[in-house]
N, C-alpha and C positions, 0 to 999 in steps of 0.2 A: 299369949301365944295361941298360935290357930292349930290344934291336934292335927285335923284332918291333913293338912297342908306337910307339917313335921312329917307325919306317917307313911304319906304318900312318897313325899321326897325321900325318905328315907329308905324305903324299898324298892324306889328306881335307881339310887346309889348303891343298892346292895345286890340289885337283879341285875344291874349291869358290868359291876364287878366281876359276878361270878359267870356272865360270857364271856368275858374279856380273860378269865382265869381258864376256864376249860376250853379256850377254843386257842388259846397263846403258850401257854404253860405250863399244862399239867399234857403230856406225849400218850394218852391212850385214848385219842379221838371223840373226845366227850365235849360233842358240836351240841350248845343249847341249843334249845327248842327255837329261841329267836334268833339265831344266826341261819338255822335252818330256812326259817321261814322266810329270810334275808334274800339267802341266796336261791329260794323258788320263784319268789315275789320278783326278781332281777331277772332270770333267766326267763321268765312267762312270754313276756314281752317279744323275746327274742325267737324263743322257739315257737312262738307264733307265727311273724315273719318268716322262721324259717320253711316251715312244713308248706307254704305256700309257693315256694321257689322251686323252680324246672328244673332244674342241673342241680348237682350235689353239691359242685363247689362252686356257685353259690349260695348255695344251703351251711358249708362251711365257713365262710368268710362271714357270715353272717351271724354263726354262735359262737368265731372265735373271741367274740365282743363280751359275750354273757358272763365265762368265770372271773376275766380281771373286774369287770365293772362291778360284780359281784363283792369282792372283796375290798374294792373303793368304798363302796354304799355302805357295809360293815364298817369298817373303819369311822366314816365318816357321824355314822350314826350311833357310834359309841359315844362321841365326844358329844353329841348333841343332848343324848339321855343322861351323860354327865352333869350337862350345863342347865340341863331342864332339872333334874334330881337337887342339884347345890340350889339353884334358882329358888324352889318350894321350901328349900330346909331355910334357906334365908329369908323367904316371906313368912314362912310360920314362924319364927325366932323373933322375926322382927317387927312383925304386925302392921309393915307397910306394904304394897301393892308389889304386883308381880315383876314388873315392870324395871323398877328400880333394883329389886330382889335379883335379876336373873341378871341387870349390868354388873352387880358387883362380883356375883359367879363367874362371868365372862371373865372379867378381869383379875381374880385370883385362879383360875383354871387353867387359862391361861398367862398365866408370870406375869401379868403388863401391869398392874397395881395402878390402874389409875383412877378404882374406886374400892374404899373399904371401909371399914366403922371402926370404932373407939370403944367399942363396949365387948365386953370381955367372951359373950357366949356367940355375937357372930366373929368375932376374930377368930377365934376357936374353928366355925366351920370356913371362915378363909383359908386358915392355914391347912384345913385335912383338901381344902378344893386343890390348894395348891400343889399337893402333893400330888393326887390324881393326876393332873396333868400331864404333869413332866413323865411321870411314870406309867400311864398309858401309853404317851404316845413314843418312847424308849421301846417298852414290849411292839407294838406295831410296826415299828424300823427295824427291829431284829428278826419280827418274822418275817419279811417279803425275802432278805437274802437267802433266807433256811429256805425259804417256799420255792423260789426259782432255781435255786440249787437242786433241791430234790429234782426238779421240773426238767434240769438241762442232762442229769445223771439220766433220766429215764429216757429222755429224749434221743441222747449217741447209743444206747445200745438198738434203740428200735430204726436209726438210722445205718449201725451197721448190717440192720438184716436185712436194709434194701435189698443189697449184692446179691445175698443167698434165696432170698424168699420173695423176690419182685416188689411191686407196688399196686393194687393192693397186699400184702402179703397172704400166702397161701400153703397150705400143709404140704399138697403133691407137689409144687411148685418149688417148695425146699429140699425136695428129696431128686426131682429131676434136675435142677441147676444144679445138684452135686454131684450126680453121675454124668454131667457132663463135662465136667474137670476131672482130669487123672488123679486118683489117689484123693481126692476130697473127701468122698465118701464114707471114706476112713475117719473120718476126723467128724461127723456127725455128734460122737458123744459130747463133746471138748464144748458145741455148739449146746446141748441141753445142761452138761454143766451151767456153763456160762447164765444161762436163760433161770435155773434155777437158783442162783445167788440173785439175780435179778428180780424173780421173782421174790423173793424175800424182802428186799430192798423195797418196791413198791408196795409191799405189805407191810410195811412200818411206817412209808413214806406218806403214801393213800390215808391212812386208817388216823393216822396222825392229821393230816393236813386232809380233808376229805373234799374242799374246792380244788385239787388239783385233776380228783375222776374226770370234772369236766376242762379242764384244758386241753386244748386240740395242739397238735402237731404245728410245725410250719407248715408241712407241706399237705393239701388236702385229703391226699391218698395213702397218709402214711398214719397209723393210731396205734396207740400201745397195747389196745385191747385186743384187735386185730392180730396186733403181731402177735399175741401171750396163742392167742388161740390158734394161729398157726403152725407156733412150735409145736404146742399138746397133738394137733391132728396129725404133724408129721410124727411126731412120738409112736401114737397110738396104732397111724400106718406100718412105722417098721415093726411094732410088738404083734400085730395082727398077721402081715405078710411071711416075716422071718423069723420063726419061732426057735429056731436053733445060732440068732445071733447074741452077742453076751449083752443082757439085758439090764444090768445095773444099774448103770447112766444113763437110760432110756425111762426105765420105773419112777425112777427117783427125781430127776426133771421134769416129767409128765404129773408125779402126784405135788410135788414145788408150785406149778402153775396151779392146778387147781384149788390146793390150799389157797392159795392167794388172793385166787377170784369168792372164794367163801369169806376172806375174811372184808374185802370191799365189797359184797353182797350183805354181809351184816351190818355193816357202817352206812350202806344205803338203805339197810330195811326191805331186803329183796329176800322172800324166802325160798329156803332150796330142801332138797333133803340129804343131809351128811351120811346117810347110808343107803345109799340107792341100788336095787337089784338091779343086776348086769343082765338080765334078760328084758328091761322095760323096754319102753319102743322109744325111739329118739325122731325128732324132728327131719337129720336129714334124711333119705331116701334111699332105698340098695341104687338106682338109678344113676343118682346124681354122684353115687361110691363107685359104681362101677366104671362110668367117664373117668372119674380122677384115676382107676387104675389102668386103664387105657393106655392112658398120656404116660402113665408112668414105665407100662408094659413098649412103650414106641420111644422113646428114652433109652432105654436099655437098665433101666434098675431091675436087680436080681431079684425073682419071685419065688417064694417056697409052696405057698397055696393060691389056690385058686382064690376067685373075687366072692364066688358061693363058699369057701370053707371060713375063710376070712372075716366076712359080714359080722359074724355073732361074736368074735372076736373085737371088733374094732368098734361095734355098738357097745360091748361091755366097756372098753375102756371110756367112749365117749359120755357114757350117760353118767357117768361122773361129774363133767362141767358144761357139760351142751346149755343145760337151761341156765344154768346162772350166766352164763358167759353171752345166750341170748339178751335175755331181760338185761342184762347191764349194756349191751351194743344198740338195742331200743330205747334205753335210756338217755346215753348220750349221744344216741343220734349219728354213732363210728360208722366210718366208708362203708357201704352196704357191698361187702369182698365178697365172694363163693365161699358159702358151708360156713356162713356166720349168721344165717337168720333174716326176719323180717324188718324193717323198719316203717318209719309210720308213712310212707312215700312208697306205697307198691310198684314192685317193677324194676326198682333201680338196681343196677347191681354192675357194679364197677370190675370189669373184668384184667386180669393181670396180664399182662405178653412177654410172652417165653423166647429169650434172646435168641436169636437165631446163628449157630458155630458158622459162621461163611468163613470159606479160604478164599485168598487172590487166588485170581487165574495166571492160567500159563501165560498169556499176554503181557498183565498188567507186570508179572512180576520179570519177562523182559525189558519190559519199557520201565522201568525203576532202576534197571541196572545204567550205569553213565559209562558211555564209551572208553575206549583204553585211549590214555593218553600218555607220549612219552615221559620220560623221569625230568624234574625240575630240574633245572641248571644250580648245582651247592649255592654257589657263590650268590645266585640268586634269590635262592631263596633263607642263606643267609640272612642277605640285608634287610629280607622281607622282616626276618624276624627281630631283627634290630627295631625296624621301626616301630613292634609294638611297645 
C-alpha cells in the first residue's frame, strides 16, 4: 500500500465532507474556508468586467451572473474532490496507477458499477464512495429549493416597497409618498413592523445561506440592502423630526434593521463597532440632510424641529448602521441610491422620481363624459339580452 497516497485521499474525503456539512446542514452559517474562496475565485472575474462598464445596469446584468455560477462551481467541485479523494484511497489500497484507480471511483460514486474489484479492502472503499454520492448530491437538491425560497420571500417584500419608497428606494422618499395619500401616514408603523420581521428573516436567511448577500434583484434598481437602509433612514427621520410621535414601532424597527446588518457584517467579516457614540461624525453631510428635508418640508410632512435641531438627533441614530450598511453596499456593488454611499464607479448615483399627484382637467374630464342618449326600446334590448 502507498501511505502517501491513503493519506492524502483520505483528508480530501474528510476536508470535503466537512464543507459539504457546514455549508448544507449544520444552519449557523459556518461557510468553510474553501467555499469561501469558491465563491471569491467566481465572482473576481465578474466584478472585473463589471467595474469597467458605463451604466450601472450594465454593471448589474453583469454580476447577476457571479452568485448562481458561484454556487454551480461549489457544487460541481465537491463531487470532483470526492472523486479525486476515492480515486487516491483506491490507488493507495491497490498499488495500481491513478488512472484505473479514479475509473473505479467514478463508477461507484457515481451508482453506474461498471467498474469494481473482488478483494475485500477496495470493495470496502467502493461501497463508502457509494454512499457519498447519492448522499451528496440528495443534500445539494434540497438546498437550491431552501435557497431560492429564502431568495423569492426577500425578494416580494423589497418589491412591495417599490410603491412606498420608489426605485431606487429612499428614506425621505417613503415618508413624502406617504403624505401624499390621505391617512397613509398613519399607517407608517404597520410599514416598520413589517420591515422588522423581515429583517429577522434575512438574518437567518443571510447568515445561513451567505451566497444569497450577493444575489441581485430582477429588477436593476431594486436591492434588499438598499431597501433595509431606507426604512432605517425614514425611521430615524421621523425619530429625529417628531419627537412627541409614539415611538415604539419606530425604535424597535429601526434597531431590527441594524441588528440585521451586524449580523451579515459578521458572516462577511466586515468589522463595525456594536457600541458606537451618538455624537461620532457620519459619512453623510448636514447638506445632503438638509435637501431631504426640503423635499419633505414641500410635501407637506409635519415638522416639530428645525433641520439644525434635528441634525444631532438623526446622526445619533445613523451612526448606528451607516458604516456597516456602506461597506456591505460597496461590497455588493447595490444600486448606488442617495444617502447610501460610495461605490467603486465614482459619480454614479441613481436618482429616485417622486410621482407626480396630476388631476384631469376641466376639459378632458368634459370630453370623457358621452352624450345623453334616449332610453332603449325594453323589448329591444330584451332580445339583445337573449342573445347573450
Amino acid at each position: 500500500m502507498r501511505i502517501f497516497e491513503l493519506a492524502l485521499g483520505a483528508s480530501l474525503v474528510a476536508a470535503t465532507w466537512l464543507s459539504v456539512v457546514a455549508s448544507l446542514v449544520v444552519p449557523r452559517g459556518l461557510r468553510s474556508s474553501y467555499t469561501r474562496c469558491v465563491h471569491t475565485a467566481v465572482r473576481w472575474p465578474f466584478q472585473y468586467l463589471a467595474d469597467r462598464c458605463r451604466t450601472y445596469d450594465t454593471k448589474d446584468r453583469v454580476l447577476a451572473w457571479a452568485a448562481p455560477l458561484a454556487i454551480l462551481v461549489t457544487l460541481l467541485s465537491w463531487m470532483v474532490l470526492f472523486l479525486l479523494g476515492f480515486g487516491l484511497l483506491l490507488a493507495g489500497a491497490s498499488g495500481l496507477g491513478l488512472d484505473p484507480a479514479l475509473r473505479e471511483a467514478g463508477s461507484s460514486l457515481f451508482t453506474l458499477g461498471f467498474a469494481s474489484s473482488d478483494r475485500d479492502r477496495l470493495t470496502v472503499l467502493d461501497f463508502c464512495a457509494a454512499v457519498t454520492g447519492p448522499v451528496a448530491i440528495a443534500l445539494q437538491i434540497g438546498y437550491l429549493p431552501a435557497l431560492y425560497s429564502a431568495y423569492s420571500r426577500r425578494e416580494a417584500e423589497v418589491t412591495l416597497l417599490q410603491a412606498r419608497a420608489g426605485v431606487p428606494a429612499w428614506g425621505p422618499e417613503i415618508l413624502m409618498r406617504h403624505v401624499q395619500v390621505a391617512g397613509l401616514l398613519d399607517n407608517l408603523s404597520e410599514l416598520y413592523r413589517g420591515w422588522e420581521r423581515w429583517s429577522a428573516e434575512i438574518s437567518e436567511s443571510h447568515t445561513s445561506y451567505p451566497v444569497l448577500i450577493h444575489f441581485r434583484s430582477p429588477q436593476p434598481n431594486r436591492n434588499w440592502l438598499i431597501g433595509l437602509l431606507a426604512v432605517m433612514d425614514a425611521a430615524a427621520l421621523e425619530l429625529s423630526l417628531n419627537p412627541s410621535k409614539p415611538q415604539g414601532a419606530i425604535r424597535i424597527g429601526l434597531r431590527g434593521g441594524f441588528t440585521c446588518l451586524r449580523e451579515i457584517a459578521r458572516t462577511e467579516r466586515i468589522p463595525f463597532d456594536s457600541d458606537p457614540d451618538p455624537d461620532n461624525d457620519i459619512h453623510l453631510t448636514y447638506e445632503e440632510f438638509s435637501q431631504g428635508i426640503d423635499m419633505l418640508r414641500y410635501s407637506g410632512y409635519p415638522i416639530e424641529r428645525s433641520p439644525e435641531e434635528a441634525w444631532p438627533h438623526f446622526r445619533g441614530w445613523r451612526v448606528n448602521y451607516e458604516a456597516t450598511a456602506y461597506a456591505l453596499a460597496y461590497k455588493i456593488d447595490a444600486v448606488p441610491a442617495p444617502w447610501s454611499g460610495p461605490r467603486r464607479t465614482p459619480g454614479q448615483i441613481v436618482r429616485v422620481r417622486t410621482p407626480v399627484d396630476r388631476q384631469p382637467t376641466r376639459r378632458a374630464q368634459e370630453a370623457s363624459v358621452p352624450a345623453t342618449s334616449p332610453p332603449a326600446n325594453t323589448s329591444t334590448a330584451s332580445k339583445g339580452l337573449d342573445k347573450c
